[in-house]
C-alpha positions, 0 to 999 in steps of 0.5 A, spaced: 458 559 498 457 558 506 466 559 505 470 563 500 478 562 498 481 568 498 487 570 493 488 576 493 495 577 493 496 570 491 499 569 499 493 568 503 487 562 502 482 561 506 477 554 506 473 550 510 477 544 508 484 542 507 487 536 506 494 535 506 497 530 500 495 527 494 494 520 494 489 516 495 487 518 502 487 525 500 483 525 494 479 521 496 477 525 502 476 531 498 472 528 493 467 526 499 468 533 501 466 537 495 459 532 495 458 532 503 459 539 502 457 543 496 457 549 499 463 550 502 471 550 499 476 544 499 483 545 499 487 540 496 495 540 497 499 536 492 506 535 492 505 532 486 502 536 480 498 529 478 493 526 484 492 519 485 484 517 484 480 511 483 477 508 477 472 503 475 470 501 482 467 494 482 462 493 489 464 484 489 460 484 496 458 490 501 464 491 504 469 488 498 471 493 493 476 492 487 479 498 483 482 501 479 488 508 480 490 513 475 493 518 476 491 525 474 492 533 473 489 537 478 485 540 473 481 534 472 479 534 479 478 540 480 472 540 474 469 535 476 468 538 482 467 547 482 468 548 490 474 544 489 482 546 489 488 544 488 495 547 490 502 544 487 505 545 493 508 540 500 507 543 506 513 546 511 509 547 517 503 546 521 502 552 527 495 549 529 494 554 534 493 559 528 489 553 524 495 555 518 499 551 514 505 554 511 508 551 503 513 551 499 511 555 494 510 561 499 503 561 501 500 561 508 493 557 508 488 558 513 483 552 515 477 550 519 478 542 518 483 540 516 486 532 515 493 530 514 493 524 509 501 525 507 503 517 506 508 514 508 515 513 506 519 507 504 523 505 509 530 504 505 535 499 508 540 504 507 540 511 505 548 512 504 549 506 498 547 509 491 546 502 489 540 502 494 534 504 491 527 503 495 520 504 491 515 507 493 512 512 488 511 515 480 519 518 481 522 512 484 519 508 479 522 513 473 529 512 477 528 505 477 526 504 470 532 507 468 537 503 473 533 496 470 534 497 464 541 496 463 541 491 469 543 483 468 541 481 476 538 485 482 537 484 489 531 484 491 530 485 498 522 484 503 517 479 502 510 485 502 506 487 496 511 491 492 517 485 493 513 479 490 509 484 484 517 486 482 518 478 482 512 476 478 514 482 473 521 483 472 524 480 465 530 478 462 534 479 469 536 474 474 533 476 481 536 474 488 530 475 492 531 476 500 526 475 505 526 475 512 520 470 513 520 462 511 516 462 506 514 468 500 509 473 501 508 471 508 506 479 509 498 477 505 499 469 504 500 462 509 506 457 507 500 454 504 498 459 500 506 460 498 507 452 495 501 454 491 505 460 488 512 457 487 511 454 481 509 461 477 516 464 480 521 461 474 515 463 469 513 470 470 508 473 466 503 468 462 499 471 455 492 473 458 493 471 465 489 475 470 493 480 472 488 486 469 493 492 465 489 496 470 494 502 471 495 509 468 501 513 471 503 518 465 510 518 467 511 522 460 513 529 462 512 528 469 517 531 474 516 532 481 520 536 487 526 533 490 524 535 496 517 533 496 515 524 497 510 522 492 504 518 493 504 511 495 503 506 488 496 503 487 495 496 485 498 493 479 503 499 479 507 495 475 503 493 469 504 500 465 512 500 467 517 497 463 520 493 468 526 489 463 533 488 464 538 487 460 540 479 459 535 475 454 536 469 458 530 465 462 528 467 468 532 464 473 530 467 481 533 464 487 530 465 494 534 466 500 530 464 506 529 467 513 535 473 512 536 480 512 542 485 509 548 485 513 552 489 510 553 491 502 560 491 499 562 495 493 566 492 488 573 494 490 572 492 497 569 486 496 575 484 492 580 487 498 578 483 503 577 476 498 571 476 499 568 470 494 559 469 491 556 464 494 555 462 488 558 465 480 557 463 474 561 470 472 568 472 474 568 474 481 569 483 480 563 483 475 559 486 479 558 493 481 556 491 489 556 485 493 551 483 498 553 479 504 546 477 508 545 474 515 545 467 513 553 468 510 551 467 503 554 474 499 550 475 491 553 480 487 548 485 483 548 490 479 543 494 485 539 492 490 531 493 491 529 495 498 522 493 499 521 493 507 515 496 508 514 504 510 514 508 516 509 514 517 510 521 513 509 526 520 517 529 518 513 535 517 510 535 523 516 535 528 514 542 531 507 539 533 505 536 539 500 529 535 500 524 539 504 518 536 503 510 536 508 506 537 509 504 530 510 512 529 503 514 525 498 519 528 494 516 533 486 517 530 479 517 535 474 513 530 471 520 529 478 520 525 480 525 529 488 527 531 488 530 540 489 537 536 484 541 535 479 541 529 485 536 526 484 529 523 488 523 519 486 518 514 491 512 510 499 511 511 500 517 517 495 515 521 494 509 527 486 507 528 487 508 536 480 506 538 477 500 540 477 496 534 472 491 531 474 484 532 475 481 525 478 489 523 485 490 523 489 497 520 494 494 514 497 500 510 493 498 504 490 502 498 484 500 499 484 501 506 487 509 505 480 510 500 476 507 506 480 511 511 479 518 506 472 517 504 470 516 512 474 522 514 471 527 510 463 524 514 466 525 520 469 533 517 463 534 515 459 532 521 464 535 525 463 542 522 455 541 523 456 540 531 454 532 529 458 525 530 459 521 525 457 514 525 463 509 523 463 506 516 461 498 516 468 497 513 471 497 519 467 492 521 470 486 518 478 486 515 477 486 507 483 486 501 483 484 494 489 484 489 493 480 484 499 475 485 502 472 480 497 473 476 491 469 480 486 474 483 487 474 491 482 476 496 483 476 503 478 476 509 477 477 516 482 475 520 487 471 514 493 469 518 490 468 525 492 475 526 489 476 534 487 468 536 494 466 537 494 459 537 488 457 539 485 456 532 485 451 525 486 451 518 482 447 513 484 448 506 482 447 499 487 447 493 487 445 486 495 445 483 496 452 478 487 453 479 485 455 486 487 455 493 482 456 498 484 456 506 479 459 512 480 460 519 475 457 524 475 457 531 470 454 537 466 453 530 466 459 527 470 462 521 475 468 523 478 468 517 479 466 509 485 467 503 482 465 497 485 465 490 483 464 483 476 464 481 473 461 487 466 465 487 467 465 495 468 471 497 462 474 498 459 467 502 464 468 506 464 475 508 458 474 511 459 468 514 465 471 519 461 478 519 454 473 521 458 469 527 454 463 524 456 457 528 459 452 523 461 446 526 456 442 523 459 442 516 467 441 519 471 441 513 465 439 509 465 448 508 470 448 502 466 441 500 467 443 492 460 438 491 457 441 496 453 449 494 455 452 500 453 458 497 445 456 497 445 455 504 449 462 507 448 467 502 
């Protein structure tokens, strides 16, 4: 090999490529590495001693990819690719000038190119409150098993993909559920889109509904350092997780609408200052902790779920001199390429700070952090021959598949209206507990879609914004459910 790892004391390696983190980005990375490069050795370091990998990848349309994450030892990995190595570490330090990066386990390891794939973590509403806890990886979600088993009723606090999977999937335990926004889910769907969900809210979880048992964590036996952050949870994390409370009533769920936390009361100060719920149907000190929010109504719970969203894991980076975006990732060329030289970043870390494609936008996703991976590792391997890699078609057009409530959900293009301000319409199409199809068009052409249920539109409709197509002839006609549109765009 054109590259070799040196142990000989167990201190000092040396590789080609390294990646930092062992997440989707990260694994990602390293598997196209090890096929881009065969002959060259790829380090891998994991703060976990389990890596993250997609599974069972379905191809819906060109750009649209759906599938499965699983979480599997290192070895596994490293079988399947024989230039590839895995170290169980964290990283402490990058001296970039060195081209080392220094572990937690004492080993210093030399690289030529190397790609920080570290994450984000969760950005907790308070880190002093013990009744605080935020959900972000396989550990936090061990802690909070635990917590919800012995639980009657939590807070649960954000309006993003983990917030409304907890709402949808969470058993025998009433749930007070805090959102800033005006309808739920506002982070993927419109009003529109949440009045169709509303009625799934009271329910939970229906025999044979969609939502796919797709997620394999192995959380038996699995222990991860204290100081180290796990890698993000992939889709449909929780399906795998018993996520039952202590009640066996019916599901009772209320929303308190446009309100954050404003102050959190343990039980002995809640009573100190007379301070009464909203509204009770216990006695008044039969909480451990009570939550006042900024629209004046106080709950009480058992302990608050913190799911507002993530910040970028550059902690362990504070010594270097990376360039940073305003929402604190690393800020990346479209060659993935930091300003310091020979080091790259893919998934939640990194800020796309190149000019970007008009229906593209960055969301931390898991599906973009795969993208994102696959992509860095191209432009390593183009990097290291002198060459320029050429930008994946994925950054071409916005694409994103998951579940809520138990129905399918694609999203395309610029779903929300992102960058068009107010200069743009919306035509819907819904069938009450079916489907709900909402595009978005501007001067005639569309620039976005939300699709949920089996509607079979995605891939029509992905090649209909690519394409720019001039639709103004249809008008509303384009969700026409008589009308094939399908045969006509295809």
């Amino acid at each position: 090999m054109a590259s070799s790892i040196l142990c000989g004391d167990g201190i000092l390696l040396n590789a080609t490529f390294v990646i930092v983190g062992g997440g989707i980005a990260g694994v990602s990375c390293a598997e196209q590495l090890a096929l881009e490069e065969p002959e060259k050795y790829v380090i891998l370091i994991s703060a976990s001693p389990l890596v993250k990998v997609a599974r069972n990848v379905n191809k819906i349309s060109e750009r649209l990819e759906q599938f499965d994450v699983e979480e599997e030892s290192h070895t596994s990995l490293e079988k399947r690719y024989p230039n590839c190595r895995v170290i169980s570490a964290f990283a402490l330090e990058i001296n970039d000038e060195k081209h080392e990066i220094y572990l937690s386990n004492k080993q210093t390891i030399s690289y030529k190119r190397l790609c920080i794939c570290s994450g984000a973590v969760p950005k907790v509403i308070s880190d002093s409150s013990p009744f605080i806890l935020g959900i972000r990886d396989t550990e936090t979600v061990e802690v909070f098993q635990k917590k919800l088993s012995n639980a009657r009723r939590v807070l649960i606090v954000g309006n993003g993909g983990i917030a409304t999977e907890l709402v949808y999937e969470i058993e025998n335990c009433q749930i007070i559920w805090a959102i800033k926004d005006k309808s739920v889910g506002a982070t993927f769907f419109d009003a529109g889109a949440a009045k169709f969900f509303l009625p799934c809210l009271n329910e939970g979880k229906q025999p044979g509904s969609f939502l796919s048992k797709r997620l394999n964590y192995g959380l038996e036996g699995t222990s991860v350092s204290k100081s180290a952050v796990g890698s993000a949870l992939g889709p449909d994390w929780s399906v795998h997780v018993n996520l039952k409370g202590k009640t066996v009533e019916n599901r009772n769920i209320h929303v308190e609408y446009e309100c954050e936390v404003k102050s959190l009361h343990e039980r002995e100060e809640f009573l100190k200052k007379k301070l009464k719920e909203t509204y009770s149907e216990q006695s008044e000190d039969s909480w451990p902790v009570y939550v006042e929010l900024t629209n004046g109504s106080i709950h009480g719970c058992d302990f608050v779920i913190s799911a507002t969203g993530v910040i970028p894991n550059t902690a362990f980076l504070h010594k270097n001199k990376f360039q940073l975006a305003d929402d604190g990732g690393i800020r990346i060329n479209d060659q993935m390429k930091t300003n310091l030289e020979d080091i790259f970043a893919a998934g939640d870390v990194c800020t796309a700070s190149w000019h970007l494609s008009k229906h593209w936008f960055q969301m931390r996703l898991w599906t973009q952090a795969r993208q994102m991976g696959a992509y860095a590792a191209k432009c390593m391997a183009c990097d290291i021959r002198g060459q320029t890699a050429i930008p994946d078609i994925c950054f071409d057009l916005f694409t994103h598949v998951t579940q809520f409530f138990g129905y399918k959900v694609v999203l395309l293009g610029l779903y929300n209206g992102q960058k068009l301000g107010t200069d743009y319409e919306i035509i819907v199409r819904s069938s009450e507990r079916t489907e709900y199809a909402k595009v978005v068009m501007q001067n005639g052409k569309m620039q976005g879609a939300v699709l949920i249920g089996d509607t079979d539109l995605e891939e029509t409709f992905e090649n209909l914004i690519h394409n720019c197509l001039d639709l103004s002839s249809y008008g509303e006609d384009i969700l026409n459910p008589d009308i094939d549109i399908e045969d006509y765009f295809d």
